[in-house]
ROBAFI-868341 format. One record per residue (C-alpha): x, z, y. Coordinates in steps of 0.001 Angstrom, whole numbers, plus 524288, in hexadecimal, padded with zeros to 5 digits. Layout:
N
XZY/...
This chain:
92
BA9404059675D6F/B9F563FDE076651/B95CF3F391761D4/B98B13E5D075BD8/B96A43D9A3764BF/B95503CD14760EE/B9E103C12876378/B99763B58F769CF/B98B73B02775F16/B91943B875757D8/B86EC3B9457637F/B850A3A8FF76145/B85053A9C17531B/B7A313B3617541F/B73CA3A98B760B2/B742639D457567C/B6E173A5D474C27/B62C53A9A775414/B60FC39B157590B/B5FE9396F974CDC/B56533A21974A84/B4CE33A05A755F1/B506B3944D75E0D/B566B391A976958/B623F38B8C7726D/B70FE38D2276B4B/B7D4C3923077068/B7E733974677E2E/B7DF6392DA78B9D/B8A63399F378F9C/B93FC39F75785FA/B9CD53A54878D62/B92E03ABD179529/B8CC83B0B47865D/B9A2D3B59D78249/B9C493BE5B78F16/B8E163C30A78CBB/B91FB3C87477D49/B9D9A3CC337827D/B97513D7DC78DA1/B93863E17678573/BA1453E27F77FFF/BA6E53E50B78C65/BAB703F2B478E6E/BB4DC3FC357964E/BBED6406DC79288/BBB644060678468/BAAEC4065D785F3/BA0243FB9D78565/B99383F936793D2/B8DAA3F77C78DEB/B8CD640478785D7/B7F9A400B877CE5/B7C8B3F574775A4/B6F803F47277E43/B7A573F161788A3/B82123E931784B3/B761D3E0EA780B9/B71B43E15D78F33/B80013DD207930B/B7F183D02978926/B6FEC3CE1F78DCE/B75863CEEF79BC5/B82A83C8FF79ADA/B7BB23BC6679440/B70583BC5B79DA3/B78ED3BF057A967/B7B6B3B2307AEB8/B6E653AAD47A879/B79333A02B79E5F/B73053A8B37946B/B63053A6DC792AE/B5B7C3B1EE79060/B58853AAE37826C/B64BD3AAED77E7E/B65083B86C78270/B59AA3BAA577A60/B631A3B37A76D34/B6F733B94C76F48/B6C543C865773E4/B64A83CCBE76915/B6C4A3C9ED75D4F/B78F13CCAC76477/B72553DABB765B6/B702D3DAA375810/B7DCF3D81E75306/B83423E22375C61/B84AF3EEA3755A1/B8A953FAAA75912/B916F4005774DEE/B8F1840F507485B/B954F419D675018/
């Protein structure tokens, strides 16, 4: 069994949390562009994750988001970390 991602969803819940938290600009500049971002890591081949460790697949959302610059590095900065928090890989 492979790790747990989060939803979109999920990933803005956790955004508008740490707004609230800490300040800052709501919601997202492209949504579609955030959902295809959450959505690399998950992408696999014949049965096995392309990105193979979780350090990885957090360089896949940092770069997927960053990519094409609809994504600040701020906002970066608010969704990346707790996303890597609620991923988990479960016991083997």
């Amino acid at each position: 069994m492979g790790p747990l991602f989060l939803t979109l969803t999920e990933v803005i819940d956790i955004h508008n949390d740490q707004i609230k938290r800490y300040g800052g600009d709501t919601g997202a500049r492209d949504l579609g562009l955030l959902e295809s971002a959450i959505s690399v890591p998950q992408s696999g081949f014949g049965g096995q994750l392309l990105h193979a460790s979780l350090f990885e697949m957090a360089a896949a959302y940092a770069f997927t988001m960053r990519r094409e610059g609809r994504i600040s590095e701020a906002e970066i900065l608010a969704f990346l970390p707790p996303a890597l928090a609620e991923v988990t890989q479960p016991p083997k």
